[in-house]
N, C-alpha and C positions, 0 to 999 in steps of 0.2 A: 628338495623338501626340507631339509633340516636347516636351510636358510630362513624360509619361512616360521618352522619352529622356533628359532633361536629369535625370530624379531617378535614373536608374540610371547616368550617369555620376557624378552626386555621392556615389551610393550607394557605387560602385566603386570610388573616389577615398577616400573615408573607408575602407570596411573599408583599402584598399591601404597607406594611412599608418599603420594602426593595428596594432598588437602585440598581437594576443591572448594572447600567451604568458605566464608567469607571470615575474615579475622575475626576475632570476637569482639562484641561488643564492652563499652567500659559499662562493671555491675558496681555501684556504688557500694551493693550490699556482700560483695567478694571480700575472702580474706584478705587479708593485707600483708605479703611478706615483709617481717619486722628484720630483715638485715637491710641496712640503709646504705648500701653499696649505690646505689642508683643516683645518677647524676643525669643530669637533663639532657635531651637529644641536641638541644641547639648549641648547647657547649661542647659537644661531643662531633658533634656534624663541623664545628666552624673551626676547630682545633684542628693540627698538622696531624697528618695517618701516625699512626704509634705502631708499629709490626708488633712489638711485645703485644698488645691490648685488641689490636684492631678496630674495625671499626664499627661504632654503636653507642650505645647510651649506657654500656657497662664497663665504667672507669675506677670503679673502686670496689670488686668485691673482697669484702672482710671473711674467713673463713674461721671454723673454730679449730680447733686440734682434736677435738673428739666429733666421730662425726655421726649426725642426727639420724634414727633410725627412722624415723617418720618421712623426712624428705626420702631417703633411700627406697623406704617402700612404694612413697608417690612417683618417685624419678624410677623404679623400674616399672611401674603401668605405664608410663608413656613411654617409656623403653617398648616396649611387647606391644603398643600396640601401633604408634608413629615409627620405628627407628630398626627392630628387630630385622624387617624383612629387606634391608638393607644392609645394616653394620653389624656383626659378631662381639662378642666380647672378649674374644682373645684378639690375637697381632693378624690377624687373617682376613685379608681381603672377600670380600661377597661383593657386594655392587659397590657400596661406598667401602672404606679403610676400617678396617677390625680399629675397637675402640681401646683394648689393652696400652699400656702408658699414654694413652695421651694427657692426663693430668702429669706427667712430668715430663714430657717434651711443649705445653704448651700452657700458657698463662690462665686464671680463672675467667678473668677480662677477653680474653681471646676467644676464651672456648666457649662462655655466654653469648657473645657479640655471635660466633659464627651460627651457634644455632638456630638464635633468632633473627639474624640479619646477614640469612645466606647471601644473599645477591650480592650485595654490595660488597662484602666483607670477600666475595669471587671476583670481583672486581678491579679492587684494590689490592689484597694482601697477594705477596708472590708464594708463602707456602701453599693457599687455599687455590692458588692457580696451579701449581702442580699435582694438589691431591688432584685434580680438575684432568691434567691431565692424564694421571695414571689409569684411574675410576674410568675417565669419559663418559660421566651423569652426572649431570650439575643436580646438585642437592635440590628438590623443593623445597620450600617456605612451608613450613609443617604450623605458621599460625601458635608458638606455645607463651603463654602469660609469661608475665614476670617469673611465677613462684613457679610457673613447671620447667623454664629454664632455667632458674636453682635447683629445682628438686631433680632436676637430668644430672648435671653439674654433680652434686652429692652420691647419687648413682653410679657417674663415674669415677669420683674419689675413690666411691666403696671398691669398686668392681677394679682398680689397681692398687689396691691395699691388700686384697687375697691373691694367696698362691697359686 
């Protein structure tokens, strides 16, 4: 019985993290994130794997030294409601890796690239094959824009910047 249990939690747990929705569509009349970190996917695709950076179309992001409380508040709504029911905010494993230091084990470039381009970036990169294996649940593709993969990104700065 508690075999059964234990897969209809895992069951529920997966669909719960996962986006069936179809990616979103481009909205001409969307804001526009003014950090010009973003470098084109075909430069990015045709260029050698970077382990620092990984891989994706985020090659250069600039960060400031003070960090924006606006993204923070946008990057903890998709916190809470993509990310929560998988990853903690301390060092402690739930389904996927507790998010505590990962801005200082792992590059801004890395850690954009892997949110938004889980697959690939499981793929290729050997850290993202290990979290793969510890976890054993490959992340879904959660579908998030440019600006809510920064405003995640800032969320995480925040959230290893407090004690």
């Amino acid at each position: 019985m508690k075999k059964y249990v234990y897969t209809a939690v895992l069951l529920g747990l997966t669909w719960a993290c996962s986006n069936n929705s179809q990616p979103p569509k481009e909205d001409s009349s969307a804001p526009v994130v003014e950090d010009n970190s973003l470098a084109s996917s075909t430069s990015a695709s045709s260029a050698a794997y970077d382990s620092t950076k990984g891989a994706g179309k985020y090659t250069n992001v600039a960060l400031t030294a003070t960090l924006d409380q606006k993204m923070i508040a946008a990057g903890k709504t998709v916190y809470e409601v993509k990310c929560a029911a998988c990853h903690k905010l301390t060092d402690e494993k739930l389904v996927g890796p507790g998010w505590k230091g990962v801005t200082t084990r792992k590059s801004p470039e890395w850690i954009m690239n892997f949110v938004s381009n889980t697959d690939e970036m499981i793929d290729k990169d050997p850290h993202a094959q290990a979290m793969l294996a510890v976890c054993m649940v490959r992340m879904p593709n959660q579908h998030l824009s440019d600006e809510e993969t920064r405003d995640v990104l800032e969320f995480m700065r925040n959230n290893d910047s407090s004690k």
